[in-house]
C-alpha positions in Angstrom: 17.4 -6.6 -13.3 18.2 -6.0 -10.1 16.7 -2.5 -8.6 19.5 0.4 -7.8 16.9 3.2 -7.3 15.6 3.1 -3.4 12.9 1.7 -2.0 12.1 5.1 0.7 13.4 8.2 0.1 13.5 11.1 2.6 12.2 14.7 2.3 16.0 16.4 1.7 16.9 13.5 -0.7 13.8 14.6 -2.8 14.4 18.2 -2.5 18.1 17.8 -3.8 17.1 15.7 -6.8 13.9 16.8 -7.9 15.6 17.5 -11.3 17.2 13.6 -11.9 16.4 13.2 -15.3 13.6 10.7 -15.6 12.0 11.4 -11.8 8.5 11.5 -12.0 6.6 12.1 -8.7 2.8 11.3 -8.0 0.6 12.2 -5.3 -0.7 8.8 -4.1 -3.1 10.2 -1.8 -6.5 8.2 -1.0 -8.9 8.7 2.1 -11.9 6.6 3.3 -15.4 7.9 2.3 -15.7 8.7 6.1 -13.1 11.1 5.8 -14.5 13.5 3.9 -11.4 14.2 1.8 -11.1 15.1 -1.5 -7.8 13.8 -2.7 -7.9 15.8 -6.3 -9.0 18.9 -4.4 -6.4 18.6 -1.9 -3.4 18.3 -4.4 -4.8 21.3 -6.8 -4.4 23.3 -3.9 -1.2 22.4 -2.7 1.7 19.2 -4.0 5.2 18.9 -4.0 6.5 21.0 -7.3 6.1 18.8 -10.1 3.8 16.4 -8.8 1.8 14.6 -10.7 -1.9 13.2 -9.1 -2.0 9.6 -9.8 -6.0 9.3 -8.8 -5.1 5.9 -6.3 -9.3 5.9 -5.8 -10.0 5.1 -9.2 -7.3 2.7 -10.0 -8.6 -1.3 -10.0 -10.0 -3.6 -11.5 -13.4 -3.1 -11.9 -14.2 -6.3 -13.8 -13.3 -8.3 -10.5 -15.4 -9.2 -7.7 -12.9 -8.0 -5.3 -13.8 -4.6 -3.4 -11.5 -2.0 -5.0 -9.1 -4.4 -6.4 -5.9 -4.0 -7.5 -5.9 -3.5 -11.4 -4.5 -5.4 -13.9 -1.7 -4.9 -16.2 -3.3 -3.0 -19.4 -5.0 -0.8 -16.3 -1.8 0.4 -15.0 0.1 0.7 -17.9 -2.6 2.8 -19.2 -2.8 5.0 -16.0 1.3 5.2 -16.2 1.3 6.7 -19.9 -2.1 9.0 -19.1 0.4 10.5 -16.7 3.1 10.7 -19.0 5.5 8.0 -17.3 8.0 6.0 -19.5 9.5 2.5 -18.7 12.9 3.4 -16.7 11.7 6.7 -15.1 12.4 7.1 -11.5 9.2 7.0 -9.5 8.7 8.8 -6.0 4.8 8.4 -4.6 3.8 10.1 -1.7 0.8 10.8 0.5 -1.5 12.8 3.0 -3.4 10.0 4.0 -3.8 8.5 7.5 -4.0 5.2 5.5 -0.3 5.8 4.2 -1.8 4.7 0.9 1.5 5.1 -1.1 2.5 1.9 0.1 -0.5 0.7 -1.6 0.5 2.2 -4.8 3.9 0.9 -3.9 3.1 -2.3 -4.3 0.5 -1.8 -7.0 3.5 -1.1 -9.4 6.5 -3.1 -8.3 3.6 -6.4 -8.4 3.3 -5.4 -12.1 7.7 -5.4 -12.7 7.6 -1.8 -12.4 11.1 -1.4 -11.3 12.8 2.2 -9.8 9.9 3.1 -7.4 9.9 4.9 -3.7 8.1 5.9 -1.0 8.5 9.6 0.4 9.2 8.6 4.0 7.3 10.6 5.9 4.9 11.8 3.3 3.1 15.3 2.5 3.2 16.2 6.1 6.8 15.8 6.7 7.4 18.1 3.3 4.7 20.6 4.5 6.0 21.0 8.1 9.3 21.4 7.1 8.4 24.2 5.3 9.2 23.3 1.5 7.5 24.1 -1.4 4.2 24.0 -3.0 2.4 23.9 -5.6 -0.9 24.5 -7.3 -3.1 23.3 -9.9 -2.7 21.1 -12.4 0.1 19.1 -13.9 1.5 19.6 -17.3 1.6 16.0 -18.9 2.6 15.0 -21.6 0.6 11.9 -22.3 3.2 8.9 -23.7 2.4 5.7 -26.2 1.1 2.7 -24.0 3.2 -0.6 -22.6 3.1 -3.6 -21.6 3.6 -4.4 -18.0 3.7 -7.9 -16.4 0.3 -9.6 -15.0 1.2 -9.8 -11.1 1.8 -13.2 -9.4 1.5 -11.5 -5.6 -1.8 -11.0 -4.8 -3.8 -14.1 -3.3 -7.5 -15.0 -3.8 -9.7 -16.1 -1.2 -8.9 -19.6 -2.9 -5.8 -19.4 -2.4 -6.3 -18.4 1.2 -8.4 -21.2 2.2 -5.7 -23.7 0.6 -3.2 -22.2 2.7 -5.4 -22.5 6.1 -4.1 -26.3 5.1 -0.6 -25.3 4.8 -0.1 -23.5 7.9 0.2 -20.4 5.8 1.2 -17.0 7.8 -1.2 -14.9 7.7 -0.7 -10.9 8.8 -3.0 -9.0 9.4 -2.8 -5.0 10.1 -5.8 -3.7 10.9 -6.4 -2.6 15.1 -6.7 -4.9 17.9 -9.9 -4.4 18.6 -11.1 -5.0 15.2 -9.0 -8.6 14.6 -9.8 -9.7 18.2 -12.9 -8.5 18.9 -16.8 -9.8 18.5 -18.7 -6.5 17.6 -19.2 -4.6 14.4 -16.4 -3.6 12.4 -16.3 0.1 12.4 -15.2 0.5 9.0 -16.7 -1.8 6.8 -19.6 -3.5 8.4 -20.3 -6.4 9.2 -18.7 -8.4 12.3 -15.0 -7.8 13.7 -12.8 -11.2 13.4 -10.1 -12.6 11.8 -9.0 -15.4 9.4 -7.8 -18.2 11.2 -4.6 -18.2 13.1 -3.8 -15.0 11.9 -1.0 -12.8 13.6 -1.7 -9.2 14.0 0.5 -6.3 13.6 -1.5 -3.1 13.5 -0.5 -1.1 10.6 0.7 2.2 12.7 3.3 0.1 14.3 5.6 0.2 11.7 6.2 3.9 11.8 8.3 6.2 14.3 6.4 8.9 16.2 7.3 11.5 13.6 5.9 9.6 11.0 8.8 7.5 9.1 9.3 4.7 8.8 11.0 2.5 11.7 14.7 1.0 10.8 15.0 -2.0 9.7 16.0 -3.5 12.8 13.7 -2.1 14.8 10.6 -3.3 11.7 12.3 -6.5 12.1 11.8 -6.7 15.9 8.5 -5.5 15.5 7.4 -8.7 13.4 9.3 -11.0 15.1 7.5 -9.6 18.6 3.6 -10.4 16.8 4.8 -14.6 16.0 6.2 -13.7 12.6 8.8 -16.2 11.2 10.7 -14.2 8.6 12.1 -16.8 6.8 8.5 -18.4 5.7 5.8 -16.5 3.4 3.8 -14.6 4.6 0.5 -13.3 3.6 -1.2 -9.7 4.7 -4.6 -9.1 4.6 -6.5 -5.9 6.8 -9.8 -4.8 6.1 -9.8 -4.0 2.2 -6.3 -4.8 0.7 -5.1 -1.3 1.6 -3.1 -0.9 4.8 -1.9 -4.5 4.2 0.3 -2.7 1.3 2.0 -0.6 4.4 2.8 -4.1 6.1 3.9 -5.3 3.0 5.7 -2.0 2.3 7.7 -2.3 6.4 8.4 -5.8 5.4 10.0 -5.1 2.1 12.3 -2.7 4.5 12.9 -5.3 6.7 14.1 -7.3 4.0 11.8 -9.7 3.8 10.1 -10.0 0.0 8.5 -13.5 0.2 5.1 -11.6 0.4 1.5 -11.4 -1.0 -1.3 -9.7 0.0 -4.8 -10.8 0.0 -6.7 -8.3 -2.0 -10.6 -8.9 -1.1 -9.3 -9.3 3.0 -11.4 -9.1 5.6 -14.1 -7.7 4.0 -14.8 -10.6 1.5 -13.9 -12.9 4.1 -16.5 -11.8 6.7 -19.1 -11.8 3.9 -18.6 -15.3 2.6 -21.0 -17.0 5.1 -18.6 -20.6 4.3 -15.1 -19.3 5.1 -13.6 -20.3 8.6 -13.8 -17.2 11.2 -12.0 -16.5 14.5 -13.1 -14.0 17.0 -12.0 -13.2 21.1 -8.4 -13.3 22.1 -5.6 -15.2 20.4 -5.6 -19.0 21.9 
């Protein structure tokens, strides 16, 4: 079934239908440990009436060797109905993260055929400086029976990775400059900076405007084309841990462009398999 519900919803367009029947918002915030954040913290003591804290941190698949991976079906669906979300409902994530993690919560659910899900373009911030409401504490849930959701076919293994080195697979990657091109060690994660062969880089931050949304279309479109990427071929994102490649995979859904995966364990189980093919230093 085709979706009707949008893909990125602004600020007023929440604020005017925050009583839709069926509209569920969660609070998709997640930081890195070097942050110092405190997601849970952070939305008890101020989220968008309503909101409910979907706990991003804590939702993978443990059971795989992937860092943080995304989780599988009977995961999710068990998160959904913890929070109190039916099949059908209208689903708005948001975030306060420099990481724009909703994207990766995005993707987490439409992967799994959750259909009817947005992004709130602009995020916490845009809400907060534009002087809305907020809220505190906890939400009132009311917990619902479990589902079934669909086991997702769009996330690549580092199997599938290699096989595509063979292919002449596009590869995206959207983690900094320095980090893809460079030689030293990756600030983030460890280990050294570098890339997966032939990959193309568009740094995760470039698919927003200076205030924060979203780019157009267009102008998302432009930016892809600009870094070697052919639209009309797959594409693959990867960045340092599976998360900001959800924003790329996010900008490229707005740009129309849905022949996507993302490679979950990225550059950080690349880098430590000792066998995989690396790339460092300037594009050739």
């Amino acid at each position: 079934m085709a979706q009707t519900f949008p893909s990125l919803v602004s600020t007023a367009w929440l604020a005017e239908n925050s009583d839709m029947p069926g509209l569920v918002v969660l609070d998709a915030s997640r930081h890195l440990p070097a942050a110092g954040r405190d997601p849970l913290a952070e939305y008890e003591a101020g989220h968008i009436p309503g909101a409910r804290f979907l706990d991003l941190a804590s939702l993978t698949d443990t059971a795989s060797p992937v860092p943080a991976a995304i989780p599988d079906a009977q995961q999710l669906a068990e998160r959904l109905a913890s929070l109190g979300i039916r099949l059908g409902d209208r689903i708005v994530l948001y975030d306060d993260s420099a990481l724009k993690t909703s994207a990766r919560a995005w993707f987490t659910l439409i992967a799994h055929g959750v259909e009817s899900v947005a992004v709130l373009d602009g995020g916490l911030k845009k809400w907060r400086d534009e002087g809305r409401a907020l809220e505190q504490g906890a939400a009132q849930i009311n917990i619902v029976a479990p589902y079934t959701l669909a086991d997702t076919k769009r996330v690549a293994s580092k199997a599938a990775i290699l096989h595509g080195l063979d292919q002449d697979e596009q590869i995206l990657d959207a983690r900094a400059a320095d980090r893809v091109f460079g030689s030293g060690i990756d600030p983030v994660h460890g280990g050294q900076n570098g890339r997966i062969p032939g990959s193309r880089n568009v740094p995760f931050g470039d698919v927003f405007a200076p205030d924060g949304t979203y780019k157009t279309p267009e102008d998302l479109r432009s930016t892809f084309e600009a870094a070697g990427v052919e639209l009309g071929r797959p594409v693959t994102t990867s960045c340092g841990s599976g998360i900001t490649a959800s924003v790329l995979l996010f900008a490229l859904h707005l740009a129309g462009h849905d022949n996507t995966r993302l490679y979950d364990g990225s550059w950080q189980e690349w880098e430590a398999d000792p066998d995989t093919p690396k790339e460092q230093g300037p594009a050739s």
